[in-house]
py3Dmol code that shows the C-alpha trace and the ligand (Angstrom):
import py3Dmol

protein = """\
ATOM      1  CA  UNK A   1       1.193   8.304  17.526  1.00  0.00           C
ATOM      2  CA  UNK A   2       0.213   8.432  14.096  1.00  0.00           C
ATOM      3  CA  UNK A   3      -2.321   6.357  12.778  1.00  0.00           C
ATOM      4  CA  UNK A   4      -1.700   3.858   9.725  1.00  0.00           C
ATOM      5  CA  UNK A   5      -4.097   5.139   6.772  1.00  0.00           C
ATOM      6  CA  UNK A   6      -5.534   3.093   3.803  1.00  0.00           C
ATOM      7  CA  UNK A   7      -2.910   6.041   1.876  1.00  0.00           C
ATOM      8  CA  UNK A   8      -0.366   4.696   3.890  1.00  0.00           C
ATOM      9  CA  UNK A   9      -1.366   1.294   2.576  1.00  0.00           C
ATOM     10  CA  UNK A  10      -1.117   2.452  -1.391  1.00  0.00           C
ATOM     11  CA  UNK A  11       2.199   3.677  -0.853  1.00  0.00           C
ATOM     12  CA  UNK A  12       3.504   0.719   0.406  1.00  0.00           C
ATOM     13  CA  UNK A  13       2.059  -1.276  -2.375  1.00  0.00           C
ATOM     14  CA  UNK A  14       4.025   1.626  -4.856  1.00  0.00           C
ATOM     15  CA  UNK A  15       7.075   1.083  -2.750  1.00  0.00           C
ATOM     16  CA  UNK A  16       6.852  -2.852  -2.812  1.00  0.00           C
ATOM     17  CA  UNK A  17       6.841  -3.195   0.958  1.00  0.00           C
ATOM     18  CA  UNK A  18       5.291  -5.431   2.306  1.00  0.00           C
ATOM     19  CA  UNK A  19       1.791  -5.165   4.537  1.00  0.00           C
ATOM     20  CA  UNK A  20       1.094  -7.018   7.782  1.00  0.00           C
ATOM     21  CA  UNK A  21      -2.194  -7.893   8.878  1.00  0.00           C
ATOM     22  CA  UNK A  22      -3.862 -10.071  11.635  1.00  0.00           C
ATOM     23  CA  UNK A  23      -6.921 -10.581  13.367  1.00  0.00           C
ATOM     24  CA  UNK A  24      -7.616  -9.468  16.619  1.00  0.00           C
ATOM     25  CA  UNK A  25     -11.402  -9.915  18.882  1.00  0.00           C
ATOM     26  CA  UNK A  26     -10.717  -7.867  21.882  1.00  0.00           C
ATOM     27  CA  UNK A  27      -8.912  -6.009  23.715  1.00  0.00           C
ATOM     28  CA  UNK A  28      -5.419  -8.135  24.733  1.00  0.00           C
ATOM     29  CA  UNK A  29      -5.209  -9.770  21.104  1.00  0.00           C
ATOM     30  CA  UNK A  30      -5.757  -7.090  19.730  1.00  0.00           C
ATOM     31  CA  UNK A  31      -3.135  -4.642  21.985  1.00  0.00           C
ATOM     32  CA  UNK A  32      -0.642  -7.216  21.525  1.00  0.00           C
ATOM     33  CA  UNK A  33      -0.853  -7.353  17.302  1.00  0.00           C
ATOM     34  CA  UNK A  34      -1.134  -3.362  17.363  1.00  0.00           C
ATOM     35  CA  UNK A  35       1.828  -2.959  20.009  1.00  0.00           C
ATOM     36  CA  UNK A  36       4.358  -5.448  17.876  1.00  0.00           C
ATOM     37  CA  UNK A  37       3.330  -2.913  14.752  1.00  0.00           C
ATOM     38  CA  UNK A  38       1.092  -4.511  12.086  1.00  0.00           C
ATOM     39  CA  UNK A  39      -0.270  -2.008   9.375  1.00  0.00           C
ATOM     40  CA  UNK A  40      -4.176  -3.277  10.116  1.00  0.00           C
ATOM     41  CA  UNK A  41      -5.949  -5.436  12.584  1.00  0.00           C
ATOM     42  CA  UNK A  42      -8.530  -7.074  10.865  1.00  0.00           C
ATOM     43  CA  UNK A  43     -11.501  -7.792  13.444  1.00  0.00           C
ATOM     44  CA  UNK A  44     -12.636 -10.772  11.179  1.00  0.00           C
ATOM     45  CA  UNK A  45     -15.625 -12.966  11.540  1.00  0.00           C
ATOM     46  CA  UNK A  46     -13.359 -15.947  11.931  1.00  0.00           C
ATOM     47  CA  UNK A  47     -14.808 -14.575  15.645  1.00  0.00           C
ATOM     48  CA  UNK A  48     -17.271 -16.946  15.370  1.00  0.00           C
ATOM     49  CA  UNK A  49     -15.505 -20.188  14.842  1.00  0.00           C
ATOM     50  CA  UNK A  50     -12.023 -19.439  16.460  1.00  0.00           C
ATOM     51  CA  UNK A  51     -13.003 -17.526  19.739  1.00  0.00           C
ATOM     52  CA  UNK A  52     -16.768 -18.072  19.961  1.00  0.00           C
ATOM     53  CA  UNK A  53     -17.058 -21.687  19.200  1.00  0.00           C
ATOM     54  CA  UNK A  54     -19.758 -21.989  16.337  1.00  0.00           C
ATOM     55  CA  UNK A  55     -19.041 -24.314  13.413  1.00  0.00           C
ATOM     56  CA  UNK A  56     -18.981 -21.396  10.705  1.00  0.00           C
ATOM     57  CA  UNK A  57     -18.583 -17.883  10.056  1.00  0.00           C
ATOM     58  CA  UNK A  58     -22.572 -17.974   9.223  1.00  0.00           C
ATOM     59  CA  UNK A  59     -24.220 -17.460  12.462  1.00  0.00           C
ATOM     60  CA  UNK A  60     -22.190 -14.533  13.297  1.00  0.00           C
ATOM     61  CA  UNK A  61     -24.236 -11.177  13.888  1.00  0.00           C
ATOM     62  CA  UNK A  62     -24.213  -8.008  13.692  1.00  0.00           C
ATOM     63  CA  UNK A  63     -24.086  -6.930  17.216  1.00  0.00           C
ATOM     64  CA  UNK A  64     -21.538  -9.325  18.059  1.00  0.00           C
ATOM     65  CA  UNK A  65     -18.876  -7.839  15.886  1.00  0.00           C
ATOM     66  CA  UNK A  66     -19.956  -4.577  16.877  1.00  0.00           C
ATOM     67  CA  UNK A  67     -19.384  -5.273  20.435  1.00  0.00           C
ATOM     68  CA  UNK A  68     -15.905  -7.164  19.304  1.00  0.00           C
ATOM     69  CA  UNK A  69     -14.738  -4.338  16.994  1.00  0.00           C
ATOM     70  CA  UNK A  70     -15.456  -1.831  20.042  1.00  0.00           C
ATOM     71  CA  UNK A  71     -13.339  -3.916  22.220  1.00  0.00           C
ATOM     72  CA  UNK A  72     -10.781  -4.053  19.692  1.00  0.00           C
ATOM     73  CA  UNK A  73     -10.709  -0.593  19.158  1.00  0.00           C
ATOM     74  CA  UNK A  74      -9.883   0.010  22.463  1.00  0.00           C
ATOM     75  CA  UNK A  75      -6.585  -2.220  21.949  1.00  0.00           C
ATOM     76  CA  UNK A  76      -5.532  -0.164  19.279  1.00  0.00           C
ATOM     77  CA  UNK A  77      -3.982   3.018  18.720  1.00  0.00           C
ATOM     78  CA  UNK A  78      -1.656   2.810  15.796  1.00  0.00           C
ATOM     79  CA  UNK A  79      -2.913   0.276  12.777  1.00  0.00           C
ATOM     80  CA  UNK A  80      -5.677   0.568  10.637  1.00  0.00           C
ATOM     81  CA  UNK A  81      -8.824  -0.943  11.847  1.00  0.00           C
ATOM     82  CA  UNK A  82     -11.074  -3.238   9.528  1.00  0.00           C
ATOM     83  CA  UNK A  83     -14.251  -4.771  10.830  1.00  0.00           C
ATOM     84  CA  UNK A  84     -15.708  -7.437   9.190  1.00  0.00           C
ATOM     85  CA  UNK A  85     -20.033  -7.339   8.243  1.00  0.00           C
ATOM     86  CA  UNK A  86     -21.208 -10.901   8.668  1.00  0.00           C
ATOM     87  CA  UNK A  87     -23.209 -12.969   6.503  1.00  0.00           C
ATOM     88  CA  UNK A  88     -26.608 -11.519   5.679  1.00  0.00           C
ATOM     89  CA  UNK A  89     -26.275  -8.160   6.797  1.00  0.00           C
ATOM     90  CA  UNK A  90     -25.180  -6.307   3.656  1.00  0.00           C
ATOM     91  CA  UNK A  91     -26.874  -9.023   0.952  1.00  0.00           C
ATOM     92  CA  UNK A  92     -30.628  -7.988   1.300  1.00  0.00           C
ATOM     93  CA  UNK A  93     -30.808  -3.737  -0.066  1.00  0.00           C
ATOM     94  CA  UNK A  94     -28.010  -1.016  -0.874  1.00  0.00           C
ATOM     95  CA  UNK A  95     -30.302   0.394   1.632  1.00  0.00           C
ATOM     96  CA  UNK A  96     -29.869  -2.706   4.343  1.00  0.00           C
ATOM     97  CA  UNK A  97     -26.136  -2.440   3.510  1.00  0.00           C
ATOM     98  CA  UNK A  98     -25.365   1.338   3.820  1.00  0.00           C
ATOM     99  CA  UNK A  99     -27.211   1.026   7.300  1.00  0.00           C
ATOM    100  CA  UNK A 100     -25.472  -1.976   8.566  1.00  0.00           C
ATOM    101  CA  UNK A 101     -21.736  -0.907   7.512  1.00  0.00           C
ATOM    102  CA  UNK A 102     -22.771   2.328   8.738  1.00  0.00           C
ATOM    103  CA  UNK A 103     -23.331   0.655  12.341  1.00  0.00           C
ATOM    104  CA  UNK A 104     -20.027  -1.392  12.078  1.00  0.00           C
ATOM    105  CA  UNK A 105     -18.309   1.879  11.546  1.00  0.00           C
ATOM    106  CA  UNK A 106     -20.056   4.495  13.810  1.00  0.00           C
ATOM    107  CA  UNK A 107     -20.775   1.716  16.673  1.00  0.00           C
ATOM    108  CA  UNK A 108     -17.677  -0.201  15.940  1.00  0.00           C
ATOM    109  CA  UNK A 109     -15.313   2.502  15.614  1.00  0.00           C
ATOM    110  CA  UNK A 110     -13.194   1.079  13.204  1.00  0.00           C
ATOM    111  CA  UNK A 111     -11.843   3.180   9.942  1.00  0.00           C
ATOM    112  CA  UNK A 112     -13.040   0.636   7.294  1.00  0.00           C
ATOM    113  CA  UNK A 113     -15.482  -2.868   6.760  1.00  0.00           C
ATOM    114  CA  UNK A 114     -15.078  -5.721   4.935  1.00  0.00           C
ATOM    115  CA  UNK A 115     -17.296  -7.658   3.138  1.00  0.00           C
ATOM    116  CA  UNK A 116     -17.433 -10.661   0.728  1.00  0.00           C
ATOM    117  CA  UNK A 117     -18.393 -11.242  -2.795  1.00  0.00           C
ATOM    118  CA  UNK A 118     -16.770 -10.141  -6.294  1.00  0.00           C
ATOM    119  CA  UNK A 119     -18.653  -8.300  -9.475  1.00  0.00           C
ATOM    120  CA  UNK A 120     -22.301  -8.818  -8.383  1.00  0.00           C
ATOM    121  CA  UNK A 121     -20.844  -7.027  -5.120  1.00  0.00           C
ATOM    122  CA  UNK A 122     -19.316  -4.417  -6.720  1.00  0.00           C
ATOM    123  CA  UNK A 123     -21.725  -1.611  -7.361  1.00  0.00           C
ATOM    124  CA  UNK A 124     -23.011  -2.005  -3.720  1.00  0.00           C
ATOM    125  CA  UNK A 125     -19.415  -1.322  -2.239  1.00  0.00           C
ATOM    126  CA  UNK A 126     -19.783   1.826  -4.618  1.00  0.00           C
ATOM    127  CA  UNK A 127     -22.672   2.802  -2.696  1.00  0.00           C
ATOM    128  CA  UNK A 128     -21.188   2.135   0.443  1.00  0.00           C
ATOM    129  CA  UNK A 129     -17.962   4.311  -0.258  1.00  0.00           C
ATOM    130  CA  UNK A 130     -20.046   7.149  -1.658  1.00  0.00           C
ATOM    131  CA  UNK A 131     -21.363   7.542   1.633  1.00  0.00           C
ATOM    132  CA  UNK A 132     -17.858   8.016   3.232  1.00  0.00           C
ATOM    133  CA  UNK A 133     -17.438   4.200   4.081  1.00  0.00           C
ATOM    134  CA  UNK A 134     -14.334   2.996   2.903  1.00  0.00           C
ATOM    135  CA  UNK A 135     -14.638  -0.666   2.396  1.00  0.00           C
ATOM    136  CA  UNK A 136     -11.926  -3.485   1.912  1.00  0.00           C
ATOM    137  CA  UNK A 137     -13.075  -6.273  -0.117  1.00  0.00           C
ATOM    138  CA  UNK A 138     -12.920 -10.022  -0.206  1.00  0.00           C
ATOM    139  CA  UNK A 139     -12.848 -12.931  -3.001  1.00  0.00           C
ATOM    140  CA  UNK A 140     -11.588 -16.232  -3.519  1.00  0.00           C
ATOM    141  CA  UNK A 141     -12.996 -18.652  -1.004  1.00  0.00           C
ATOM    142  CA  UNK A 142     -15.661 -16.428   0.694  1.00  0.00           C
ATOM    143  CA  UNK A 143     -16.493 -18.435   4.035  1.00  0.00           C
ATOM    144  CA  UNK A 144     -19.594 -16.753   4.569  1.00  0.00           C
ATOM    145  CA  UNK A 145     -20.718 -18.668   1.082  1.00  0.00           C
ATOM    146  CA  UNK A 146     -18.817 -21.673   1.071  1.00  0.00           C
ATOM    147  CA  UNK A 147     -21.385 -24.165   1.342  1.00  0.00           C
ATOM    148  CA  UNK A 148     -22.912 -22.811  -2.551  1.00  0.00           C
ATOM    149  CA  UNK A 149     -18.858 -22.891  -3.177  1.00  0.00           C
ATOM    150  CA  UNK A 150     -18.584 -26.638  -2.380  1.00  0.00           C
ATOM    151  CA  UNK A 151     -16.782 -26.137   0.773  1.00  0.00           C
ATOM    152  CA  UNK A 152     -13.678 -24.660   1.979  1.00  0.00           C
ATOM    153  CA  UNK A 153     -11.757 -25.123  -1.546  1.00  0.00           C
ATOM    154  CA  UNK A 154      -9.470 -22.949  -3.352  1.00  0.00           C
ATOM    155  CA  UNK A 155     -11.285 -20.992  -5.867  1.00  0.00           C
ATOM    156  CA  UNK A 156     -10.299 -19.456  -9.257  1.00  0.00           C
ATOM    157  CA  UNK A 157      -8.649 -22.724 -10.337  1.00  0.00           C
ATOM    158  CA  UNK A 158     -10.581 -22.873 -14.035  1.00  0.00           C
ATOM    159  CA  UNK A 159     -10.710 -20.881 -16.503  1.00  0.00           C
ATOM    160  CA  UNK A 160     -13.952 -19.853 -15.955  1.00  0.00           C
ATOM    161  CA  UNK A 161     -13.188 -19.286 -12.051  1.00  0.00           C
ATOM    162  CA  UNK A 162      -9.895 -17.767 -12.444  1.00  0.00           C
ATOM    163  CA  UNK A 163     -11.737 -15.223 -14.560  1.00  0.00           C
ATOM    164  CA  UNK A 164     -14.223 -14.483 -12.332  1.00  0.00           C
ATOM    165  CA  UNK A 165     -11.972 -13.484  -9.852  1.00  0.00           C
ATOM    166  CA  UNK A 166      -9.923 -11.362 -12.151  1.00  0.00           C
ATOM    167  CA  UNK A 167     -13.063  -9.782 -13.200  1.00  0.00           C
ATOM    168  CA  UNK A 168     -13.944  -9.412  -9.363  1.00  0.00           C
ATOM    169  CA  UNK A 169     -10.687  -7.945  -8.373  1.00  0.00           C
ATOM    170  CA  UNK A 170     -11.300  -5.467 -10.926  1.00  0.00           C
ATOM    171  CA  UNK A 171     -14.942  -4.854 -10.828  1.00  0.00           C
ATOM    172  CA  UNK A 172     -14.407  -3.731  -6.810  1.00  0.00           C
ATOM    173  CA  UNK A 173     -11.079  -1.719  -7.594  1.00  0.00           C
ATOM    174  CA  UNK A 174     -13.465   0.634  -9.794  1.00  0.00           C
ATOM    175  CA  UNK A 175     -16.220   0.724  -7.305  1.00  0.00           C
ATOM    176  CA  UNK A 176     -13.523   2.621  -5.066  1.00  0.00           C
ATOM    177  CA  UNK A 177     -12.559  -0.252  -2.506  1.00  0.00           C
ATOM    178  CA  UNK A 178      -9.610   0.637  -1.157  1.00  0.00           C
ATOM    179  CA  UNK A 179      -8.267  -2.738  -0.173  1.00  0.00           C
ATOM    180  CA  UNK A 180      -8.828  -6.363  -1.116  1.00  0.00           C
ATOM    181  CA  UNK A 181      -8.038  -9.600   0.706  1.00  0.00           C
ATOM    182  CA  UNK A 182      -7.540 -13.004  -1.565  1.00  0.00           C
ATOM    183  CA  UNK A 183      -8.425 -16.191  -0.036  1.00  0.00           C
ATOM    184  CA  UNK A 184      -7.490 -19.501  -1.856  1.00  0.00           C
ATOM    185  CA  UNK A 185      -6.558 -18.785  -4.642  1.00  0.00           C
ATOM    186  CA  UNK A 186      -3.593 -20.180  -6.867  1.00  0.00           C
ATOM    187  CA  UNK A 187      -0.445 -17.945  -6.161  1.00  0.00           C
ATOM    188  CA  UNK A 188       0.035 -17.083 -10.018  1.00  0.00           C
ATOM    189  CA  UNK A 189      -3.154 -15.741 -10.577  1.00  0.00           C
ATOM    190  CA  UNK A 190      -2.955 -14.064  -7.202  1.00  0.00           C
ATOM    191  CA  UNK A 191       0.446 -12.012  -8.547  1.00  0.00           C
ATOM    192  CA  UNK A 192      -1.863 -10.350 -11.921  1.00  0.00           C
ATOM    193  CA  UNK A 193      -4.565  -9.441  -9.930  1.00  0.00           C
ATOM    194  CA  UNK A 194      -2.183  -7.554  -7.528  1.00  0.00           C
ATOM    195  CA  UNK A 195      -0.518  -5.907 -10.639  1.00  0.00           C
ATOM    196  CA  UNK A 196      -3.892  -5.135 -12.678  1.00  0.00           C
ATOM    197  CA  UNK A 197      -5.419  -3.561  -9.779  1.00  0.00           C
ATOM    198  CA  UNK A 198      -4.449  -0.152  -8.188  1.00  0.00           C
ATOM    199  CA  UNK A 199      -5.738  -1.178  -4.473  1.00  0.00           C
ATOM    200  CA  UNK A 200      -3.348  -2.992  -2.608  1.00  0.00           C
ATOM    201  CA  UNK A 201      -3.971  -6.768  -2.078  1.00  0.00           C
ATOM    202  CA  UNK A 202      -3.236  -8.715   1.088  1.00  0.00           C
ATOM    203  CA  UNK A 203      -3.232 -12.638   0.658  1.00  0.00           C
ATOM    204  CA  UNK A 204      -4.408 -15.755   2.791  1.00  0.00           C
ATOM    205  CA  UNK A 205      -3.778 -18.583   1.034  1.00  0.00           C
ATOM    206  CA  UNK A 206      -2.590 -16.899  -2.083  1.00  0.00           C
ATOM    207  CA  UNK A 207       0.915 -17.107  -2.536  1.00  0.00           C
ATOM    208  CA  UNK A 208       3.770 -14.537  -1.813  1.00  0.00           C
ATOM    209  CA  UNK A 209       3.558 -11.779  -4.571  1.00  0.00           C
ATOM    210  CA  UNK A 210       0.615  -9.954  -2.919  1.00  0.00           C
ATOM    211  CA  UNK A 211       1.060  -6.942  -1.504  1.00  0.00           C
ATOM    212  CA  UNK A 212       0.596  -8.262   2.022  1.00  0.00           C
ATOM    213  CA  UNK A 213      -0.290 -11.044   3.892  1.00  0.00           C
ATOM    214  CA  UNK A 214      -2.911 -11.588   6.983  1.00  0.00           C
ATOM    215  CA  UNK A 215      -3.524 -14.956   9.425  1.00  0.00           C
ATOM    216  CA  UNK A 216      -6.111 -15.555  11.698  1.00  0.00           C
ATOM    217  CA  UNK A 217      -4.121 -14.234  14.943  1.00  0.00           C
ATOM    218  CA  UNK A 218      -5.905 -17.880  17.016  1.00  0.00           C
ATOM    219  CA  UNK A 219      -4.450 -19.932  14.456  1.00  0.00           C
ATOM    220  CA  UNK A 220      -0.656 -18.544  14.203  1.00  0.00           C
ATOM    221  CA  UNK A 221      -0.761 -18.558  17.711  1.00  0.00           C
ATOM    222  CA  UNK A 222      -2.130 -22.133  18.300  1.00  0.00           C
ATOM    223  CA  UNK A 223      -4.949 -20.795  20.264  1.00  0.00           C
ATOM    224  CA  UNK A 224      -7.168 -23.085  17.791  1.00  0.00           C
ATOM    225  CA  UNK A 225      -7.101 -26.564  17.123  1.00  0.00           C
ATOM    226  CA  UNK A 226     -10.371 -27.626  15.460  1.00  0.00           C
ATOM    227  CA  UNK A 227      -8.715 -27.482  11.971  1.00  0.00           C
ATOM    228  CA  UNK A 228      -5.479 -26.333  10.201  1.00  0.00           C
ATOM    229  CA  UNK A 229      -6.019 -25.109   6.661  1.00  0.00           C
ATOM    230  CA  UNK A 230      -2.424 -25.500   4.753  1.00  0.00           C
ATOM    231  CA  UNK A 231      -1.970 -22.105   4.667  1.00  0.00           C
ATOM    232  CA  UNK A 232      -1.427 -21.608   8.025  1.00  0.00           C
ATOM    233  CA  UNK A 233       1.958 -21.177   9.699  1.00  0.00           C
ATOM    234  CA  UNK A 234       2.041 -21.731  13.303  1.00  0.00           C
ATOM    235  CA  UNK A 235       4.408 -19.350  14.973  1.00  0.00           C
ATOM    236  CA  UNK A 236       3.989 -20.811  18.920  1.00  0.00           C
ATOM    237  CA  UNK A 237       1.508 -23.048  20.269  1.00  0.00           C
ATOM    238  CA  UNK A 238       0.303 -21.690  22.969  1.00  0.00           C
ATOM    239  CA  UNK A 239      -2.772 -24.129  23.425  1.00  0.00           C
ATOM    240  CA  UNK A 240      -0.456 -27.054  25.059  1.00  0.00           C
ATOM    241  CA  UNK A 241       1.571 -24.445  26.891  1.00  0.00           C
ATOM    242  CA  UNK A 242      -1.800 -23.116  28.512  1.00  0.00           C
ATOM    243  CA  UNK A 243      -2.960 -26.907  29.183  1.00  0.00           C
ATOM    244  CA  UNK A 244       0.277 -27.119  31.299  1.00  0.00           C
ATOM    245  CA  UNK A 245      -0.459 -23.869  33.168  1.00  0.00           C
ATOM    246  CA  UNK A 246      -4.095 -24.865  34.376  1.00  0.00           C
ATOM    247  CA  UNK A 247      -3.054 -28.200  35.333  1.00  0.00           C
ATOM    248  CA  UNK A 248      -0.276 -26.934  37.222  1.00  0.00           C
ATOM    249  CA  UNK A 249      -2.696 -24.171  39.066  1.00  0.00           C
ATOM    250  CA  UNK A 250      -4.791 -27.378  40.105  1.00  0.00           C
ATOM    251  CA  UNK A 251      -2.287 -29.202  41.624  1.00  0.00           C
ATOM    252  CA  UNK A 252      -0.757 -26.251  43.488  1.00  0.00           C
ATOM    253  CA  UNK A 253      -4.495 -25.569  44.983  1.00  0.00           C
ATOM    254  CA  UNK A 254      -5.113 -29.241  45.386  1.00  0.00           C
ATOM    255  CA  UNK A 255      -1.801 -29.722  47.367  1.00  0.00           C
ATOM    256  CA  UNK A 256      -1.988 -26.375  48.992  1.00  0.00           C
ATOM    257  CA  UNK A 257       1.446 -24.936  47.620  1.00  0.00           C
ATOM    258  CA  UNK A 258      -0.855 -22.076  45.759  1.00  0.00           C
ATOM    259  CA  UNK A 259      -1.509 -19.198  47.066  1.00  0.00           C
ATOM    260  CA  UNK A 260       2.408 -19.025  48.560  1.00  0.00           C
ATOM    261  CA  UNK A 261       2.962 -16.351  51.561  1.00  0.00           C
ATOM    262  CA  UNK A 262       4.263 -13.546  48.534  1.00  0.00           C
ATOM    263  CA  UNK A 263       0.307 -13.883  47.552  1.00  0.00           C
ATOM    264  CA  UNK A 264      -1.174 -12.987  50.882  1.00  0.00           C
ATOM    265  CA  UNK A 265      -2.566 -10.034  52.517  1.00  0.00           C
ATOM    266  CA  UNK A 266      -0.795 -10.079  56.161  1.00  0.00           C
ATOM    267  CA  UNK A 267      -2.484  -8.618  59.076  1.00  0.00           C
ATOM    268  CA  UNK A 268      -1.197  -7.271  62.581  1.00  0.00           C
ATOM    269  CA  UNK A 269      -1.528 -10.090  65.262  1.00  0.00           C
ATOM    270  CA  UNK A 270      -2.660  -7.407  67.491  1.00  0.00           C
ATOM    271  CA  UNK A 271      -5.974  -6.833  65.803  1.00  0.00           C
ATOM    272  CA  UNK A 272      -6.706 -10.104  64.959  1.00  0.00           C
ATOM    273  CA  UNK A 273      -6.382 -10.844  69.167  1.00  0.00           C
ATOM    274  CA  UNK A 274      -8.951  -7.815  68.962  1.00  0.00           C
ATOM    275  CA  UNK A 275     -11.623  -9.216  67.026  1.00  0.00           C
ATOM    276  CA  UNK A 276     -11.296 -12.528  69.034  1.00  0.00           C
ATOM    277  CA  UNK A 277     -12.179 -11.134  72.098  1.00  0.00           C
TER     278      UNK A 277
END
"""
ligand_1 = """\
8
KIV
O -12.788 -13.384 9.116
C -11.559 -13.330 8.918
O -10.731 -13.430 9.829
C -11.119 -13.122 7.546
C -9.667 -13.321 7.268
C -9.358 -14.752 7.177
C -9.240 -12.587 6.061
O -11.909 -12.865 6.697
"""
view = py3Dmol.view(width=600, height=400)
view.addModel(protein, "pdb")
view.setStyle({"model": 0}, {"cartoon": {"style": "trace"}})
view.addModel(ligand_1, "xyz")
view.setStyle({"model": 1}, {"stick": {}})
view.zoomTo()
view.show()
C-alpha cells in the first residue's frame, strides 16, 4: 500500500479536498484511525493529558513520545506520520533542536515533527528542514506555552494578535514547513492564512475553510472526560459504554456466570482419574 506523502497533502490543498487528521498513542488507536483511512496520524503531545494523566502538555518528554510514536508506527502503514517534540526540547539551540527532532524521527520512525511557535520559530524549522527533517508547524493557542498566553484562549483575536499569526503562518511557510496546524483561532482569519500560504493548513478550533481538520482521537471518541473545549465534536462515547462493560465483568465473576463452559479448557476424565491416584 502506498504511503500518504506531505506531496500528497499539497495536492489536495490545490484540489480543495479536504485532509483528515487524528491523533493516535499506540498501537490499537492508532491501527484503527490508519485502517478507516485518514491522510496523517498525528502522535500529539495531548499524550500527556488525555492518555497519561498529567495536567498539561508541559511535562511531556522526549523519550515518552519516542516510545509512543514507535508504537504508533507500528499501527500504521498507510497515512502520514507526524510526531509531536514536547515542550523544551527544541527551545534551548538550533543545535539542541536538530538533535532532538532528529531522535523523534530516526527513533520514532515517523516521516515528519511538529513543533510550536510562529516567526521567532521560524528560522529554526529552516534549520531543521535543511537537514532533511520535514517539519509541520503549529500557532494559535500553543499548549505547550499557554500559561505566558493567559490560558487555553483563542488567540489572534486583535489586531495586533491576528497579525502575528498571519505573520507566523507566513514566516514558517518560507522556512520550508510543509504543513501547519491552527489552534484557536477565529475562523475568518483562519480562511487568509490558508489562502496566503502555499503549505496546506489543517484546523482545530479554526473554522471550516482550512484545508483540513484534526481532533484529539480520546476526545471524539469520549475516551476523555476531564474537559471539553467547544471545538470538540464527540462522535461516540465510549467512556460510559466501557463503565458498563467492567461492571458487568464484576458481577459475572462475583456471581460466577463468567468464565461460561465456551471459555474453558476441557480435559479427558481419564487423566484427571490418573493424576488422582
Ligand atoms: O498534541 C496534539 O494532539 C496537538 C493537536 C491538538 C493538534 O497538538
Amino acid at each position: 500500500m502506498r504511503r500518504v506523502t506531505a506531496a500528497d497533502l499539497y495536492q489536495k490543498k490545490a484540489k480543495a479536498e479536504k485532509i483528515t487528521m487524528l491523533t493516535a498513542y499506540d498501537y490499537p488507536l492508532a491501527t484503527i484511525v490508519d485502517r478507516a483511512g485518514v491522510d496523517t496520524v498525528l502522535v500529539g503531545d495531548s499524550l500527556g493529558m488525555v492518555v497519561l494523566g498529567y495536567e498539561s502538555t508541559v511535562p511531556v518528554t522526549l523519550e515518552e513520545m519516542i516510545h509512543h510514536t514507535k508504537a504508533a508506527r507500528r499501527g500504521v502503514s498507510r497515512a502520514l506520520l507526524i510526531g509531536d517534540m514536547p515542550f523544551l526540547a527544541y527551545h534551548v539551540s538550533d543545535e539542541q533542536a536538530i538533535a532532538n527532532c532528529g531522535r523523534l524521527f530516526k527513533e520514532g520512525g515517523c516521516e515528519m515533527v511538529k513543533l510550536e511557535g510562529g516567526t521567532e520559530m521560524a528560522e529554526r524549522v529552516r534549520k531543521i528542514v535543511d537537514m532533511g527533517i520535514p517539519v509541520c508547524g503549529h500557532i494559535g493557542l500553543t499548549p505547550q506555552t499557554s500559561i505566558k498566553l493567559g490560558g487555553f484562549r483563542v488567540q489572534g483575536k486583535d489586531v495586533a494578535g491576528a497579525q502575528y499569526q498571519y505573520d507566523s503562518a507566513k514566516a514558517l511557510d518560507q522556512a520550508g514547513a510543509q504543513l501547519l496546524v491552527m489552534e484557536c483561532v477565529p475562523s475568518p482569519l483562519a480562511k487568509l492564512i490558508t489562502e496566503t500560504v502555499s503549505m496546506p493548513t489543517i484546523g482545530i478550533g479554526a473554522g471550516p475553510d482550512c484545508d483540513g481538520q484534526v481532533l484529539v482521537t480520546n476526545d471524539m471518541l469520549g475516551l476523555f472526560d476531564r474537559f471539553q473545549p467547544k471545538f470538540v465534536k464527540k462522535y461516540v462515547d465510549l467512556m460510559p459504554e466501557m463503565d458498563q462493560a467492567v461492571k458487568a465483568y464484576m458481577q459475572e465473576v462475583e456471581s460466577g456466570t463468567f468464565p461460561a463452559p465456551e471459555h474453558e479448557f476441557k480435559m479427558d476424565d481419564s487423566l484427571l482419574a490418573e493424576l488422582k491416584r
